[in-house]
C-alpha positions as CSV (number, residue, x, y, z in Angstrom):
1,X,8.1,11.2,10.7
2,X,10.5,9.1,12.7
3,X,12.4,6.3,11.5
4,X,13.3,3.6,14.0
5,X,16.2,1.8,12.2
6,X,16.4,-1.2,14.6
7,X,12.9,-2.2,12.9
8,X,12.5,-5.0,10.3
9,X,11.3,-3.3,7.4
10,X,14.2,-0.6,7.9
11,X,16.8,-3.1,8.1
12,X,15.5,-4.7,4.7
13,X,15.5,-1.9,3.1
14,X,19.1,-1.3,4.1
15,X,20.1,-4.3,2.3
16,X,17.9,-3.6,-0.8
17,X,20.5,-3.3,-3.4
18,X,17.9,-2.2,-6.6
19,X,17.5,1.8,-6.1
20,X,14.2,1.8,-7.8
21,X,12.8,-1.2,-5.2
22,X,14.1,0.9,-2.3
23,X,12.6,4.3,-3.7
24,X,9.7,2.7,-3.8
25,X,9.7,0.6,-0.2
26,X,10.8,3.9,0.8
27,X,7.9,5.5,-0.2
28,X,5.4,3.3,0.9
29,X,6.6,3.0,4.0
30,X,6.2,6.8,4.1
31,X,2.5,6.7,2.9
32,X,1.6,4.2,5.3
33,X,2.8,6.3,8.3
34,X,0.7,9.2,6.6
35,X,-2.3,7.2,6.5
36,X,-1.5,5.2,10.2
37,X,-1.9,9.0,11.4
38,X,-5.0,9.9,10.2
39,X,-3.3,11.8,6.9
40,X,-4.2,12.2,3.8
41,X,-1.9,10.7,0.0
42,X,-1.1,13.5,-1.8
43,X,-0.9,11.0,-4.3
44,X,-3.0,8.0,-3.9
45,X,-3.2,6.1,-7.3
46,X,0.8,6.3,-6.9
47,X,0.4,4.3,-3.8
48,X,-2.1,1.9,-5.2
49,X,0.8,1.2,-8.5
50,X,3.7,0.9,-6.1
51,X,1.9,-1.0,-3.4
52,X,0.1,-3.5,-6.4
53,X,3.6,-3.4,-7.9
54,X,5.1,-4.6,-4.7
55,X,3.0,-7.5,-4.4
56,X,3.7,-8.7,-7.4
57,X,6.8,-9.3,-6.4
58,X,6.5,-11.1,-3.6
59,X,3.9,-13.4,-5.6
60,X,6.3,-14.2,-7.9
């Protein structure tokens, strides 16, 4: 897993000042590159509850 830190969602998350938001962009960020290559979630109802979670926010 690479991290290109020039990237839009990188730089966000650089500026996220909530830990528990950027644990969790963190993590889906890394599921989604999982799943991008063909991987498997070790933990996919953790990705649904974070992802749902996320949009929730942004709904708001």
């Amino acid at each position: 897993f690479e991290i290109n830190p020039g990237h839009p969602l990188v730089e966000r998350m650089d500026q996220e000042p909530d830990e528990d938001r950027f644990a969790d962009l963190a993590r889906i960020l890394f599921d989604q590159a999982k799943l991008a290559e063909g991987g498997q979630l070790e933990d996919p109802a953790g990705f649904v509850h974070r992802l749902n979670k996320l949009m929730l926010s942004l709904s708001a």
